[in-house]
MDAnalysis code that builds the backbone (N, CA, C; Angstrom):
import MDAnalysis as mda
import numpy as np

u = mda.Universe.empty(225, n_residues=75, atom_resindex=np.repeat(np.arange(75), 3), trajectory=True)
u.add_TopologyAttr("name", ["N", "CA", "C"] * 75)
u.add_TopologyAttr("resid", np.arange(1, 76))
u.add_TopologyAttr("resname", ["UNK", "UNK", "UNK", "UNK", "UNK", "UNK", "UNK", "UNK", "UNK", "UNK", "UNK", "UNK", "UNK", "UNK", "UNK", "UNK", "UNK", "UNK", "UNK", "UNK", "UNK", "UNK", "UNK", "UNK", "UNK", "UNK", "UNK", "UNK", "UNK", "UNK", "UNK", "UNK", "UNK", "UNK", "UNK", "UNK", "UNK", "UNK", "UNK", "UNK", "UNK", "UNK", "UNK", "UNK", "UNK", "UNK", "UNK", "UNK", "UNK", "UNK", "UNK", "UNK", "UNK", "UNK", "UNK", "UNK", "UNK", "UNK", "UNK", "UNK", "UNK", "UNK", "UNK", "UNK", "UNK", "UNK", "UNK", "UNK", "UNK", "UNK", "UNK", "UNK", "UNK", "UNK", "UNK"])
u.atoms.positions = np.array([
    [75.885, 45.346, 32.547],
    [74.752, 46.044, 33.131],
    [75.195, 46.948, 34.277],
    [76.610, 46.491, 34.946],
    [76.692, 47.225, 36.352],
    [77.257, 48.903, 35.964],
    [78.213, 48.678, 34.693],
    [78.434, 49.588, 33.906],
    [77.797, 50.505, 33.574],
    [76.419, 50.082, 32.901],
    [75.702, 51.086, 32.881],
    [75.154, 51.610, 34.039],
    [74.661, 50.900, 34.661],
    [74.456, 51.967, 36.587],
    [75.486, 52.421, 36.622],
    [76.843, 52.592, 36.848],
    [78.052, 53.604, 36.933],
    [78.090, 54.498, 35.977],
    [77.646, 54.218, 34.807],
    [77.914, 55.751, 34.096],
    [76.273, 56.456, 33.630],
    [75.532, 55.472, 33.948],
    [73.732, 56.377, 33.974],
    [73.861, 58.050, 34.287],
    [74.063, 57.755, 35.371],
    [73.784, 59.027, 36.068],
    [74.802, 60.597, 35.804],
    [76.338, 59.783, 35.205],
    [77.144, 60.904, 34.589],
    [77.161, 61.527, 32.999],
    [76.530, 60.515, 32.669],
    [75.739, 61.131, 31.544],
    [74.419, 61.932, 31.306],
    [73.692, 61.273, 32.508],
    [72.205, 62.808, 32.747],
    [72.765, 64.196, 33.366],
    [73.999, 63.593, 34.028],
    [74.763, 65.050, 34.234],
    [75.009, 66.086, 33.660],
    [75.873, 65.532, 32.534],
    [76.377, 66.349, 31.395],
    [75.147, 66.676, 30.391],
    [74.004, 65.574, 30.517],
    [73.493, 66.195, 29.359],
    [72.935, 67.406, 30.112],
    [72.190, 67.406, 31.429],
    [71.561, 68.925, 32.128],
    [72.737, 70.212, 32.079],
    [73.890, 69.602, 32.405],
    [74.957, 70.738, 32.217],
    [75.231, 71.358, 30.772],
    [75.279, 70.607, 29.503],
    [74.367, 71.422, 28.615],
    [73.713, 71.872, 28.155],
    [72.430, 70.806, 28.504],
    [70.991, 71.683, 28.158],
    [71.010, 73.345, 29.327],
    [71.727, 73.129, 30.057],
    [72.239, 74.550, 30.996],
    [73.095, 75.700, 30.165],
    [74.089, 75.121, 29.819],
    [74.784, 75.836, 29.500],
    [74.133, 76.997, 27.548],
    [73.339, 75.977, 27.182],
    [72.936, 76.226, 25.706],
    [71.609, 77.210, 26.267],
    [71.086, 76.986, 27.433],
    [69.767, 77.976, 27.703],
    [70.442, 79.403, 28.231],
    [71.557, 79.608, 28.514],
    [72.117, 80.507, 29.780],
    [72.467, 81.536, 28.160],
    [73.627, 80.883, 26.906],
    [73.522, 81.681, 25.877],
    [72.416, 82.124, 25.203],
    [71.634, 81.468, 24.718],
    [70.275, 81.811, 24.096],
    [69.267, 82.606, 24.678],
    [70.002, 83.045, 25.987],
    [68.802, 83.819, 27.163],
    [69.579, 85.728, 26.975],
    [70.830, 85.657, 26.137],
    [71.918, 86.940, 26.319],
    [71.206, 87.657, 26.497],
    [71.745, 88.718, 26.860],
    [71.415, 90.339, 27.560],
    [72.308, 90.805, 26.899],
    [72.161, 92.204, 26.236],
    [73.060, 92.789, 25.863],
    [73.733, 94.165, 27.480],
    [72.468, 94.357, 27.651],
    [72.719, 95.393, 29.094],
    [72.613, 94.504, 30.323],
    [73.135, 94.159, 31.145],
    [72.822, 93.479, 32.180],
    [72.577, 94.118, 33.147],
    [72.416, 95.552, 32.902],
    [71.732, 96.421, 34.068],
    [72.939, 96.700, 35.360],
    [72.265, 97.765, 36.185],
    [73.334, 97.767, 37.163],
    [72.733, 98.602, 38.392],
    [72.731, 98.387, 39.870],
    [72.003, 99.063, 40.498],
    [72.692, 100.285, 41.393],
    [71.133, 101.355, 41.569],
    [71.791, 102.934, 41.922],
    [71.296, 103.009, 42.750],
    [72.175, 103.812, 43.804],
    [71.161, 104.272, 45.126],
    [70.305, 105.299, 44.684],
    [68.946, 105.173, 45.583],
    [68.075, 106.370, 45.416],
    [67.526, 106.368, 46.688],
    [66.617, 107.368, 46.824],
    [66.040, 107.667, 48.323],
    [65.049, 106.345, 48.743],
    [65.376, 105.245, 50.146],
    [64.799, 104.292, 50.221],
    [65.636, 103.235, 49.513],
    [66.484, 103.160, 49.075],
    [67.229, 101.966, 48.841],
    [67.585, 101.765, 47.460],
    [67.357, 100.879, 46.388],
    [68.268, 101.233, 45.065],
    [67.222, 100.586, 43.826],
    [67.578, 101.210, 43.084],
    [67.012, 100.991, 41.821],
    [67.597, 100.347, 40.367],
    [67.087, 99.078, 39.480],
    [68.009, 98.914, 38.637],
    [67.551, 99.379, 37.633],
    [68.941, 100.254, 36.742],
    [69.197, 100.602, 35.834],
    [69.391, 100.309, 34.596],
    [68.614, 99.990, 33.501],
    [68.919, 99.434, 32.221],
    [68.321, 98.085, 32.648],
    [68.881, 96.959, 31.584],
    [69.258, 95.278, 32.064],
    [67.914, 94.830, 30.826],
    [67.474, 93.726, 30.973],
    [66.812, 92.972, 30.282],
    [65.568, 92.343, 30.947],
    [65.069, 93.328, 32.084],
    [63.935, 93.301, 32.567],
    [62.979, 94.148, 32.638],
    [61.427, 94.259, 32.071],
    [61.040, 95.757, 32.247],
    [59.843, 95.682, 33.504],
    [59.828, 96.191, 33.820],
    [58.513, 96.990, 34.751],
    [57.815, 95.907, 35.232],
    [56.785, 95.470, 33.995],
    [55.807, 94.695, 33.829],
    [56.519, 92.959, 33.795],
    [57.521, 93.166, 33.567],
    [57.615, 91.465, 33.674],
    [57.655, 90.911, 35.265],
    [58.053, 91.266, 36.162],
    [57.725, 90.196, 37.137],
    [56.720, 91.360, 38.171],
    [55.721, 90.619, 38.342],
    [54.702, 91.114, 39.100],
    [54.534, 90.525, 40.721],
    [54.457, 91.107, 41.577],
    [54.329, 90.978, 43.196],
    [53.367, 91.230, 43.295],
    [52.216, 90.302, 43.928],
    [50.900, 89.940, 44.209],
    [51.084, 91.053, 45.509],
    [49.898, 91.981, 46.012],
    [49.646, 92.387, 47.409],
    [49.654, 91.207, 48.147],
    [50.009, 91.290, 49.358],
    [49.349, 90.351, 50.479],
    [48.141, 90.593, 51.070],
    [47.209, 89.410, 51.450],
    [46.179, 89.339, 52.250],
    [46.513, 90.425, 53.079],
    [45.043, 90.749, 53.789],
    [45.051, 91.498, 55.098],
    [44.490, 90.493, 55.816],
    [45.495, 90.599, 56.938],
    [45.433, 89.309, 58.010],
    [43.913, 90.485, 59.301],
    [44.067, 89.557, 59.838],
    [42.900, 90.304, 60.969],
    [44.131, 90.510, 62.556],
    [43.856, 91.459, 62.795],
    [45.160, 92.153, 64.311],
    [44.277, 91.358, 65.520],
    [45.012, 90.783, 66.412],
    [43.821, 90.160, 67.550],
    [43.627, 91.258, 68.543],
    [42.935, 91.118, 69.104],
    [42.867, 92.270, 70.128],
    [43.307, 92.129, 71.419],
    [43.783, 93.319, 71.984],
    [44.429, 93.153, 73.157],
    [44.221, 93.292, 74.529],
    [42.451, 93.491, 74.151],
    [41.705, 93.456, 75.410],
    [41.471, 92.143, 75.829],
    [41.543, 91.865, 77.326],
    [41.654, 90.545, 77.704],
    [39.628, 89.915, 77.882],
    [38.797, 91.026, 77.895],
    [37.721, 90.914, 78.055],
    [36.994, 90.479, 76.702],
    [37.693, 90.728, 75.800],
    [37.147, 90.985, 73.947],
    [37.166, 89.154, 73.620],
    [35.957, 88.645, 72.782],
    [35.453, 86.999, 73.474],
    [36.857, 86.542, 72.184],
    [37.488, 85.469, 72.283],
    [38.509, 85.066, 71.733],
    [37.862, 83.589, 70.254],
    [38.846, 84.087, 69.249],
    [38.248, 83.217, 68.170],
    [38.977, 82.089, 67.821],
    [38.483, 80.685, 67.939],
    [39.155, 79.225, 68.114],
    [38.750, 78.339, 68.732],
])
């Protein structure tokens, strides 16, 4: 039994290090893209991502406090 507690855990190892290694091939890119400067900083070129796949939510608009010491305070 102690055996198996010593080798439990090096076997969930290896199996994640292949289930890793078998997702990393099956994911190939033929272009892996490559990035260019442009005005404002850089842009990638080609690769196996388009436009629409990862999307950036706007952020909230927070409220600015004010900096008049007379203006009644919220809290």
């Amino acid at each position: 039994m102690t055996q198996l507690r010593a080798i439990a855990p090096l076997l969930v190892a290896a199996v994640l290090a292949v289930i890793a290694v078998v997702t990393v091939q099956s994911a190939a890119c033929d272009d892996p893209g490559r990035y260019v400067p442009v005005a404002g900083g850089y842009e990638l070129i080609g690769g196996c991502i388009a436009p629409g796949d990862i999307v950036v939510p706007h952020p909230a608009p927070h409220e600015v406090p004010s900096l008049d010491p007379s203006a009644p305070q919220k809290g």
